[in-house]
N, C-alpha and C positions, 0 to 999 in steps of 0.2 A: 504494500500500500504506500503509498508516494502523496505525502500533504501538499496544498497548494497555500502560500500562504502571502498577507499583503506583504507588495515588496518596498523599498526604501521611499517613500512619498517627497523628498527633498527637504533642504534646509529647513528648521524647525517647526516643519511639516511635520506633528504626532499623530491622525488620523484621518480616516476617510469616507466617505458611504459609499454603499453597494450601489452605482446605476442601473447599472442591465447585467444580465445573463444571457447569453450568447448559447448557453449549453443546456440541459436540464437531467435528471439524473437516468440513467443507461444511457447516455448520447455518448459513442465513441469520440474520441480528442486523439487527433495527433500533436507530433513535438511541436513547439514553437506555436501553436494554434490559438488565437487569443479564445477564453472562454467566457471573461468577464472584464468590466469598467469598470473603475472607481474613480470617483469625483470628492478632491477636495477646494479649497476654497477657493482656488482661482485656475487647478489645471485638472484636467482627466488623465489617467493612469491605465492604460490595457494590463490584464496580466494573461500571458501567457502560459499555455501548458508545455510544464517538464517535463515530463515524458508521454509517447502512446499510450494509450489503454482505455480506460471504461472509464466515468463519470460515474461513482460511486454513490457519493452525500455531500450534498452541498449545505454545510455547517452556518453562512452568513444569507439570511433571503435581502432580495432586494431593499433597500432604505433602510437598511441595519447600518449604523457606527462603528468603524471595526477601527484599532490601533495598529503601529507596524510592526509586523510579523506577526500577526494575527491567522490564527486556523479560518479560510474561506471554503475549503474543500478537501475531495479525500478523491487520487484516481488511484484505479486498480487497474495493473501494469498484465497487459498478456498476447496472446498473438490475437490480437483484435483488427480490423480490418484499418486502414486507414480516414480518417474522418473527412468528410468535406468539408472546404473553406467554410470560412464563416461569414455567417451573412452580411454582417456588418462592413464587409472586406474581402468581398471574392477574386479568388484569386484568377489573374489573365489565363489564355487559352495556352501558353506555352508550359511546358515541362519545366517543374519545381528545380532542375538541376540546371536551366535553361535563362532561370531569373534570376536578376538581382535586385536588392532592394537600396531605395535612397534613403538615408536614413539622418534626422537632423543631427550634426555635429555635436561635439562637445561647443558649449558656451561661455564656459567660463567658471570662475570660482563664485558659488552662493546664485547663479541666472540657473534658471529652469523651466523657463518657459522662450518663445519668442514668436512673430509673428509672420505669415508667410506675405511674402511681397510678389512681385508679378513674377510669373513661370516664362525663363526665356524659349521653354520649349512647349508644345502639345502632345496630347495624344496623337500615337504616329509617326510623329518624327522620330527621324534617326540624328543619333549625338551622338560626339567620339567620347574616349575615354577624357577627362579631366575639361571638358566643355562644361562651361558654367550654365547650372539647370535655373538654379535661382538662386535668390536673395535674402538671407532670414535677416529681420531687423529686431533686435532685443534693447533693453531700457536704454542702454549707449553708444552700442555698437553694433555694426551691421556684419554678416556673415555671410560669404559665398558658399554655395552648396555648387561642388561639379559633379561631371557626372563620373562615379567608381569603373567604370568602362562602357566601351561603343557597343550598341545596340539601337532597339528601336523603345522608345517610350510607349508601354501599353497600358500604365493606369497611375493617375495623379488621384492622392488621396486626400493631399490638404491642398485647396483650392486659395486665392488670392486673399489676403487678407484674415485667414484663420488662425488661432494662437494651437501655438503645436507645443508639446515636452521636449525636452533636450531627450533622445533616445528614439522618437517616435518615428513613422515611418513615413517617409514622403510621397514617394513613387516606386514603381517597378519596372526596372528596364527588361527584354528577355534580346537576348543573342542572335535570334533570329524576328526575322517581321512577319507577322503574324495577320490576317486580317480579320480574322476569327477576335484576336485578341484586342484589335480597337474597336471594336462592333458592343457594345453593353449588352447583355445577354438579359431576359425575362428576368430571371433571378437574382439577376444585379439590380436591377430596377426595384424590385420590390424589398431588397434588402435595404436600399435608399431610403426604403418608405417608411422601414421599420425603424433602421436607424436616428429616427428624426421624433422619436418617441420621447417625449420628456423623461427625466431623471426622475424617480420616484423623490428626492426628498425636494425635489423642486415643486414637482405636483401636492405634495404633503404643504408644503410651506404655504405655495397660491390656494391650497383649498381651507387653510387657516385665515390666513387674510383674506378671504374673498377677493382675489384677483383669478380673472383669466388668462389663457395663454397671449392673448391679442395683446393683452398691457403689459405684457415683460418682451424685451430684446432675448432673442436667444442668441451664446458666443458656443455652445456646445457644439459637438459633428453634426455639418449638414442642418443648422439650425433650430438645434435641440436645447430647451431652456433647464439651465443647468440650478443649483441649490443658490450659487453668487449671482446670478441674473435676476432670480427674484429678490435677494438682498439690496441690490443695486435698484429695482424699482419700488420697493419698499422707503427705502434712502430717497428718493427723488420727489420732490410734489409731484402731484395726481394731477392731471391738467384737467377744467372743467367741462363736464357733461356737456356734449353736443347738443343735447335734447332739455335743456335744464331752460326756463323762461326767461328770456332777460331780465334784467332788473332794471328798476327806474330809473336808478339812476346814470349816470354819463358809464359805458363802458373802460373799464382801464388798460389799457393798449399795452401794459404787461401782459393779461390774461391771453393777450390773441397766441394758443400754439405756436414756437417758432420752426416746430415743424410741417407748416403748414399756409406759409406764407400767401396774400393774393398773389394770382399769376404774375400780375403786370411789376409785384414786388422782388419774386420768383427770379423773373428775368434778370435783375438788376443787382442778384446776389450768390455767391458761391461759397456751395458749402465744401468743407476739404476736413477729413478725420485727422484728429490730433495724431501726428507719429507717436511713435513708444516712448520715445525719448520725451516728446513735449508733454506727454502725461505725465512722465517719471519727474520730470521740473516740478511742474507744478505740483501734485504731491508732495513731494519733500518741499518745498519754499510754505506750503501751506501748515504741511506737519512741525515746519521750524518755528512759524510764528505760533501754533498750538500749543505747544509743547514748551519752548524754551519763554524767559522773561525776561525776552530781548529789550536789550537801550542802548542806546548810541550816543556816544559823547562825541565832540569835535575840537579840532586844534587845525592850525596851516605854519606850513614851515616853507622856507625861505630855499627855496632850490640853485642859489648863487652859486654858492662851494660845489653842490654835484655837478651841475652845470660846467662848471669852470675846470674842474678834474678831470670831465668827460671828454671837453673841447682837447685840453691838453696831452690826454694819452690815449684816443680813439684810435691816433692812427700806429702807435706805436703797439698797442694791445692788439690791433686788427692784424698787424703783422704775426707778430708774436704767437699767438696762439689762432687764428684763424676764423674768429668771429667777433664782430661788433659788441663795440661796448653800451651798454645801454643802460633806461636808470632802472630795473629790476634787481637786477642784481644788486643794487644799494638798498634796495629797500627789499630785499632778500636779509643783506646782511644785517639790516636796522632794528628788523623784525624781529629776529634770531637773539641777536644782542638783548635787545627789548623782556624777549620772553623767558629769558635768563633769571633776567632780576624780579617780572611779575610771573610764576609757572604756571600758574592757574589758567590763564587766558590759555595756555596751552595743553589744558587736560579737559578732561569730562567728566559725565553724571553716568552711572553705571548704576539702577535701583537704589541704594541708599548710600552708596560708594562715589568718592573722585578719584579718578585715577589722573595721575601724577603723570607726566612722559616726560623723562630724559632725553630724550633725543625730536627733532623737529623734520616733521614731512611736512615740508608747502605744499599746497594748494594753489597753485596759478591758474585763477579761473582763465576761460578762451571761449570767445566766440565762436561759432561757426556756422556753418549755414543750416545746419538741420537744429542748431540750437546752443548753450552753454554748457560747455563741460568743463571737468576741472582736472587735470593731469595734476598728479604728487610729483613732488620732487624728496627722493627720502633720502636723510641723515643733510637735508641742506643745510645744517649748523656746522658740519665737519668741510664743508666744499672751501673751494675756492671762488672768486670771482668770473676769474673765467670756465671754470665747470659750471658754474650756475647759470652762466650766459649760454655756453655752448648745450646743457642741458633743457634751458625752457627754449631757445629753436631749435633745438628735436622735438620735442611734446609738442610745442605748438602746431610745427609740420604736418607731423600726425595725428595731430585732433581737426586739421581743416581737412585732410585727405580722409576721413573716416576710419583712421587705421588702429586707433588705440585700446586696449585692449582693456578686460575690467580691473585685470591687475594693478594696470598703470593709474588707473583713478580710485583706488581704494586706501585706506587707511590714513588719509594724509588729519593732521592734529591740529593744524591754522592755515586761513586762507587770506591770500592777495588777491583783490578785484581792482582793475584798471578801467573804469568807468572815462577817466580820461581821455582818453583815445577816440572816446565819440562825441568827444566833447562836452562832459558831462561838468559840471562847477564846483554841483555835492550832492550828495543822494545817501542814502541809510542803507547801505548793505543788509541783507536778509542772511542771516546764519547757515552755512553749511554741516546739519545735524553728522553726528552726536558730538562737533568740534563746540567751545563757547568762543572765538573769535573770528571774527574775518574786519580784513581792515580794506576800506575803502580810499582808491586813489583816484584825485581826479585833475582836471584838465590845467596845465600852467598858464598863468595869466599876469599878467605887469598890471602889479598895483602900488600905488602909495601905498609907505609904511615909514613910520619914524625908525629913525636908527641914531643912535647917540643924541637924541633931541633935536634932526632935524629928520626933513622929511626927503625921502630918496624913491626913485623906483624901482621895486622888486619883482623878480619872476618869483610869484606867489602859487603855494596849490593849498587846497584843502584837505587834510584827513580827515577822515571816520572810522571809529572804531566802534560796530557791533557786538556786544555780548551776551552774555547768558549773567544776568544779575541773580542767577538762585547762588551762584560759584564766585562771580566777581564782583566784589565791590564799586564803587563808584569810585574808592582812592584809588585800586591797584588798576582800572579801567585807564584811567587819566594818568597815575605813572607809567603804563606802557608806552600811551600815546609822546608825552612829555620825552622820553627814553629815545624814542623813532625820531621825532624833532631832533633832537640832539646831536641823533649821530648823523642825520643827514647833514643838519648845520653845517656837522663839525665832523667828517668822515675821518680825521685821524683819530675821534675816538674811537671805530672800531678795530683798528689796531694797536691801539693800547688799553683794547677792552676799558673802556671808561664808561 
C-alpha cells in the first residue's frame, strides 16, 4: 500500500483544501497521473500519483482542510492496467515516450507563483530546441521559458494571463507532428467543462455569504472560482442593484460601475491590468504605511564640497578604475557612517524583537519602465568608493534590462531614493518594509543661504528621512540626518570616521 500524501505547499504555506478529485475509489492511476487539486490561499497545487495501481481510500473528501504531509489517500500497487489521462489534462494523441512536457522554471528564493504572459508559439507549431515559448512574469522579474527541445507544440495548458506554481506544467511538445494531436478531441472538450467547476470551499464560502458565481472573478483553471476569489469579492464593495429604484435625490457619479462605462465614455478610455510587479508596489507601499508609524523629519545640506571633489577627481577616478564618479557613492558612504552612530534606523521589528545588523545592505531604489525596484548592494559599509560606483551601474543596468534576479533585491537593511533626478525639490519617502529607514534625495538647486553672516549662493538639496517611530526616536531620527549633513559638508570626515 503506497500513501499519497499533501506535498510541500511553499513558503509559510501550512495548509490546504481539497478542490477536486480527479479519481474516485477502484479508479486505476498510473505514475505521474494527477489525481487530485488542492487550493490554498493564492495558488492550486496538482498532486500526482507515485506509483501504478488501484485507488484504494480516499482519506480527505473534497472541502476538507488538510496540513503538509497530511494522509489524502491510500493506492494499492499491482499489475493493474494503465489508467487514462485525466480529464482535467488529456493527454495529446502522440506516444507518452514521444512527449515532453514544458514545465515553469524555478523562480526564485521565497516566488511561487507567476503569471503566464503571451505564448510566442500555438498549437501546431513546430519550435527548435531552446526557442523561446514564452514569458512568465513574477512580482519583479520576468522569466523566459524555451522550449526543452524541437518538436511540434500539441497542447498549451496555461493560457495568456493565468497564475501558474513554480513546478506546474505548461505545455506539451511531442517529436513528431501529429494532426490527431492538434485536433481537441470530445473528451477534451468536456473535460474543459468539468474542469471549470468551482472549488468546493469557494462554493461553501459564496453559499455562506449569499453571493453567486456571476459576482466573484474566477483566477482558478479555465475560470474556476477559487476559496481567495471569493475572499477578494467579499473584501471589495458590492456595486448597487441594477434593479434597485433610484432615489430622489441627485445621483452620485461614484456609484456609476466603473466597469461599465457609457459607450461614448468607453471610447475615450483604456483599460490595461496592473503587471505583477505594479501590484506587488503597491501592496507593500500600502502595507508600509499600515503597519509601520512612519514620520519624516527634514534637513538640506550644502553640496559645494561634493561638488567641488567631484569636479576635481572625475577624470582622474574615471581613468583609474573605469567608471564615473558620481554623488551616490557619497551618500553611500554618508549613510553608512551615519548609521554607525544611530543603528536603529538600521534594524527592524521582528514580533516583539529589534534586530540589530552589523553590517549595511543599501537599497538603491531604480526606476524603470515596468516600475521601481530596489537592487541591494551588500556589506556596502566595507566597499570602496569606486566599488560602490562600479556596483550601483551594474544593478542599475540590470534592473532597466529586466534582468535582476530576487536574490539581488532581497535582504537589503536601509534605503537611498533619488527622487532628484526627476526633479523632485522634496517628497516623504514611503518605507521599504521590514527596513525602518529610507532617506530621500532630491533635486540640487542654487539658493541663498547665509554663510559667516553674509548671504552667498549655494547648490542646495533637501533630505528626508522616513522612519518607523515605534524603533526611532525623533532624537536619533534627526542625529542620522545631522551625521549625513556632515559628512557630505565635510567629506574628509568620512575618512577620518568623524
Amino acid at each position: 500500500m503506497t500513501e499519497v500524501r499533501v506535498p510541500t505547499l511553499g513558503e509559510s504555506v501550512t495548509e490546504a483544501t481539497i478542490a477536486t478529485w480527479f479519481k474516485k475509489v477502484g479508479d486505476s492511476v498510473a505514475v505521474d497521473e494527477m489525481i487530485c487539486e488542492l487550493e490554498t490561499d493564492k495558488v492550486t497545487v496538482e498532486v500526482p500519483s507515485p506509483v501504478a495501481g488501484t485507488l484504494t481510500e480516499i482519506v480527505a473528501a473534497e472541502g476538507d482542510t488538510v496540513g503538509v504531509s497530511a494522509l489524502l489517500a491510500n493506492i494499492s500497487q499491482g499489475d493493474v492496467a494503465p489508467a487514462p489521462a485525466p480529464k482535467a489534462a488529456p493527454k495529446a494523441a502522440p506516444d507518452k515516450a514521444e512527449t515532453i512536457d514544458v514545465m515553469v522554471p524555478t523562480l526564485g528564493e521565497s516566488v511561487t507563483e507567476a503569471t503566464v504572459g503571451t505564448w510566442a508559439k500555438k498549437v501546431g507549431d513546430t519550435v527548435a530546441a531552446d526557442e523561446m515559448l514564452v514569458e512568465l512574469e513574477t512580482d519583479k522579474v520576468s522569466v523566459e521559458v524555451p522550449s526543452p527541445a524541437s518538436g511540434t507544440i500539441t497542447e498549451i495548458l496555461a493560457a495568456d494571463g493565468v497564475t501558474v506554481a513554480a513546478g506546474a506544467k505548461l505545455a506539451v511538445i511531442s517529436g513528431k507532428a501529429s494532426s490527431a494531436a492538434m485536433a481537441p478531441s470530445a473528451p477534451a472538450a468536456a473535460a474543459a467543462t468539468d474542469a471549470t467547476r468551482n472549488a468546493p470551499a469557494a462554493e461553501k464560502m459564496m453559499a455562506e455569504n449569499n453571493l453567486t458565481a456571476d459576482q466573484v472573478t474566477g483566477t482558478g483553471k479555465d475560470g474556476r472560482v477559487m476559496k481567495s476569489d471569493v475572499q477578494a469579492a467579499l473584501a471589495s464593495p458590492a456595486p448597487a442593484p441594477a434593479a434597485a429604484p433610484a432615489p430622489v435625490a441627485p445621483a452620485i457619479p461614484a456609484a456609476v460601475p466603473r466597469s461599465a462605462p457609457a459607450p461614448e465614455q468607453a471610447a475615450r478610455e483604456e483599460r490595461v491590468k496592473m503587471t505583477r510587479l505594479r501590484q506587488t508596489i503597491a501592496r507593500r507601499l500600502k502595507e508600509s504605511q499600515n503597519t509601520a508609524a512612519m514620520l519624516t523629519t527634514y534637513n538640506e545640506v550644502d553640496m559645494s564640497a561634493v561638488m567641488d571633489l567631484r569636479n576635481q577627481y572625475k577624470d582622474m577616478f574615471l581613468k583609474k578604475h573605469g567608471v564615473k564618479l558620481g554623488f551616490m557613492s557619497f551618500f553611500t558612504k554618508a549613510c553608512c557612517h551615519a548609521l554607525n552612530e544611530v543603528p536603529e534606523v538600521n534594524a527592524e521589528i521582528d514580533g516583539t524583537d529589534v534586530v540589530y545588523k552589523n553590517y549595511v545592505n543599501m537599497g538603491i531604489a531604480a526606476g524603470t519602465p515596468s516600475g521601481l525596484v530596489v537592487p541591494v548592494i551588500r556589506d556596502a559599509d566595507q566597499m570602496s568608493f569606486a566599488t560602490i560606483e562600479k556596483t550601483i551601474a551594474e544593478k542599475g543596468a540590470r534592473a532597466r534590462d529586466g534582468k535582476l534576479s530576487m536574490a539581488e533585491m532581497q535582504g537589503g537593511t536601509f534605503t537611498i531614493s533619488n527622487g532628484g533626478v526627476y526633479g523632485s525639490l522634496m517628497s516623504s519617502p514611503i518605507l521599504n518594509p521590514p527596513q525602518s529607514g529610507i532617506l530621500g534625495m532630491h533635486t540640487i538647486q542654487k539658493r541663498a543661504v547665509v554663510v559667516n553672516d553674509e548671504i552667498v549662493i549655494r547648490p542646495m538639496m533637501y533630505l528626508a528621512l522616513s522612519y518607523d517611530h515605534r524603533i526611532v526616536d525623533g532624537k536619533g531620527a534627526v542625529t542620522f540626518l545631522v551625521r549625513v549633513k556632515e559628512a557630505l559638508e565635510d567629506p574628509r570626515r568620512l575618512l577620518m570616521d568623524l
